[in-house]
C-alpha positions as CSV (number, residue, x, y, z in Angstrom):
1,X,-20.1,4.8,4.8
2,X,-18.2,1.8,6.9
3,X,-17.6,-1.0,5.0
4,X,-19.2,-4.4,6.1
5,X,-17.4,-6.1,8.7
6,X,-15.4,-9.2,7.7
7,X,-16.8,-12.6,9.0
8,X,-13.8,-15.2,10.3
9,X,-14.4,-18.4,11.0
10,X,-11.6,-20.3,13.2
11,X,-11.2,-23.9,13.1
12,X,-10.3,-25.8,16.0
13,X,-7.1,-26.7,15.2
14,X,-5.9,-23.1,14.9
15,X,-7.7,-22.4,18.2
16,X,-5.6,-25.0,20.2
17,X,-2.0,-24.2,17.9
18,X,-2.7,-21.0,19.1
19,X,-3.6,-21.4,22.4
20,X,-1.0,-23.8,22.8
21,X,2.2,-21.9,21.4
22,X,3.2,-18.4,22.1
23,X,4.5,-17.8,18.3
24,X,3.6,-18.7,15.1
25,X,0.8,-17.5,13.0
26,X,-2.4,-18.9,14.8
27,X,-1.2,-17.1,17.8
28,X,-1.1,-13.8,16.1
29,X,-4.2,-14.4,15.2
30,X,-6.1,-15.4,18.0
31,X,-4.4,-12.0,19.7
32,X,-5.5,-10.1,17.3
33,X,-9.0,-11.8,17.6
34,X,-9.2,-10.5,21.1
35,X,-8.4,-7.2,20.3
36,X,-12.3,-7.5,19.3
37,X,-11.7,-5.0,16.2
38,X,-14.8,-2.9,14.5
39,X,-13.9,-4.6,11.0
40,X,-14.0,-8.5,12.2
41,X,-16.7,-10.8,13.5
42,X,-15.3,-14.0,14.6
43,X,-16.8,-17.6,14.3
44,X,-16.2,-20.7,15.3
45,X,-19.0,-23.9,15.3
46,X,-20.2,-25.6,18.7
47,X,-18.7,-28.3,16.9
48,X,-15.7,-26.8,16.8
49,X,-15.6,-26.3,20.4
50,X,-16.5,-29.9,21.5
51,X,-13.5,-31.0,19.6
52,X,-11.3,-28.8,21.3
53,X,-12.4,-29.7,24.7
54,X,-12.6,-33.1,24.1
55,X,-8.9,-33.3,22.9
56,X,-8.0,-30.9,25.6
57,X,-9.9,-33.3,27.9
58,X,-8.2,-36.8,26.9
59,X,-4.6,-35.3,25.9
60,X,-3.9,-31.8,28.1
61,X,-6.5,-32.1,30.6
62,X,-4.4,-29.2,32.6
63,X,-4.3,-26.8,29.8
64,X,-8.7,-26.5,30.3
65,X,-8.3,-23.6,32.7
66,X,-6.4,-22.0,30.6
67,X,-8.5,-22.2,27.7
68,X,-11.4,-21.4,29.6
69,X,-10.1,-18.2,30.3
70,X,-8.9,-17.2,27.4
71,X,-11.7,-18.2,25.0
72,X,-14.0,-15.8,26.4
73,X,-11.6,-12.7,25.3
74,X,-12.1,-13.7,21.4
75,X,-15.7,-12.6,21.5
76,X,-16.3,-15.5,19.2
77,X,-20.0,-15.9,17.6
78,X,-21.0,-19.6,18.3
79,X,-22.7,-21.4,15.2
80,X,-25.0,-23.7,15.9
81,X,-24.1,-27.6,15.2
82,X,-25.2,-28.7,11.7
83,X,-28.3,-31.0,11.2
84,X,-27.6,-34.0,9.7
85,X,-29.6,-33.5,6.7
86,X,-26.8,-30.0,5.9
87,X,-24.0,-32.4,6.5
88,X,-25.4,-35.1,4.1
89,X,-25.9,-32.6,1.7
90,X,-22.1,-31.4,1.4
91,X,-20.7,-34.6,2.5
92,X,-17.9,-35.9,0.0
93,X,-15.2,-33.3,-0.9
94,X,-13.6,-33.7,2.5
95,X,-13.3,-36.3,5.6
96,X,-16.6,-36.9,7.1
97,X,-15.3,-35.0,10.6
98,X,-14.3,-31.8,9.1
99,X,-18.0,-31.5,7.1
100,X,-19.9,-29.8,10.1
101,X,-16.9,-27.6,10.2
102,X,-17.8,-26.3,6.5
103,X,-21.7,-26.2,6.9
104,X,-21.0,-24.3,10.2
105,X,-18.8,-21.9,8.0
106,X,-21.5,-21.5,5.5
107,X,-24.3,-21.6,7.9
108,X,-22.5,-18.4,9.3
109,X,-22.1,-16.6,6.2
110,X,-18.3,-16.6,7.0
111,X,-15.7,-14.6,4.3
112,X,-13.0,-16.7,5.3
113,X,-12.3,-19.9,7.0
114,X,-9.1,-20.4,8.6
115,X,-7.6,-23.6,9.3
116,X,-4.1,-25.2,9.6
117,X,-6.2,-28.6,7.9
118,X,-3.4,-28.8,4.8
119,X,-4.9,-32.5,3.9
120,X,-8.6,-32.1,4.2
121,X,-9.4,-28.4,3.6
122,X,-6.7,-28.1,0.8
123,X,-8.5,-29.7,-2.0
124,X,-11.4,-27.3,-0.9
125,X,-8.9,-24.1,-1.4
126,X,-8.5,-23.3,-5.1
127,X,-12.6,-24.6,-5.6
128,X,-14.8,-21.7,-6.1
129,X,-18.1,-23.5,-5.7
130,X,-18.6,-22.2,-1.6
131,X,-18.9,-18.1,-0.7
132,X,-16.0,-18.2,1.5
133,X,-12.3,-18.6,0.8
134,X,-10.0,-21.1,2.8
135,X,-6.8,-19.7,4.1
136,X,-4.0,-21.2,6.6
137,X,-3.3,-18.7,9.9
138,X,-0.2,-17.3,7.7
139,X,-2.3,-16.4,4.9
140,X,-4.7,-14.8,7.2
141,X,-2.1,-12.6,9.0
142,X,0.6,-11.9,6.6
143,X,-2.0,-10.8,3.6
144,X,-5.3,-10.8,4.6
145,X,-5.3,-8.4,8.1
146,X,-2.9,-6.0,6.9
147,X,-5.7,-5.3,3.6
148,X,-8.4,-4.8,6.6
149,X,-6.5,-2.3,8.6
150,X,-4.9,-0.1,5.9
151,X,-7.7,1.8,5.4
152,X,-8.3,2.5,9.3
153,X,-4.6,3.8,9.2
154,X,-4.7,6.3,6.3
């Protein structure tokens, strides 16, 4: 019997590094994303989304094109934006911005939630009190991905 698929949920900031650079981790993942593979479902929040195109917007406005294009081959799942009343409920461990990107995490009943957020989402790493772990695009890719595929390769 297949094994459930893994649910990822990208933050915005590794959706622009990657977008943005042609190396580094969050690249390799976002092409690995579009590879759309059997074993991964991939998230991101509408919330995330307006943040990206609103930095795009005010600080690369010539880079939208490109990110129009290219968002479209993640098959990403969009989660809805959080109510206010779910982002009063786990506001506190982190900065006030980055709580919708948690609840949309949850709300999507994500494994893993990647982010390049050191400062906020770091305090949140080790915690064990949310049904996802946080990981940075390197943890993701060097020991996370190669786990998934090994047992599509034996």
């Amino acid at each position: 019997m297949a094994e459930r698929a893994v649910r990822v949920f990208v933050d915005s900031n590794v959706i622009l590094s990657g977008l943005l650079s042609d190396r580094g981790a969050p690249r390799v993942l976002l092409d690995i994303l579009s590879l759309r593979l059997p074993f991964l479902i991939c998230l991101t929040g509408r919330y995330n989304i307006i943040e990206i195109e609103r930095n795009l917007t005010n600080k690369l406005p010539g880079a939208l094109p490109v990110y129009k294009g290219y968002l479209p081959k993640l098959g990403l799942k969009y989660i809805p934006i959080p109510s206010a009343e779910e982002v009063r409920r786990f506001s506190g461990p982190i900065s006030d911005k980055d709580v919708p990107v948690l609840v949309s995490a949850l709300n999507g009943k994500s494994d893993y939630l990647v982010t390049g957020d050191k400062k906020d989402f770091g305090r949140l790493r080790q915690k064990t009190i949310y049904p996802l772990k946080i990981v940075s695009p390197s943890e993701f890719v060097d020991s996370i991905i190669p786990g998934l595929i090994k047992p599509y390769w034996t």
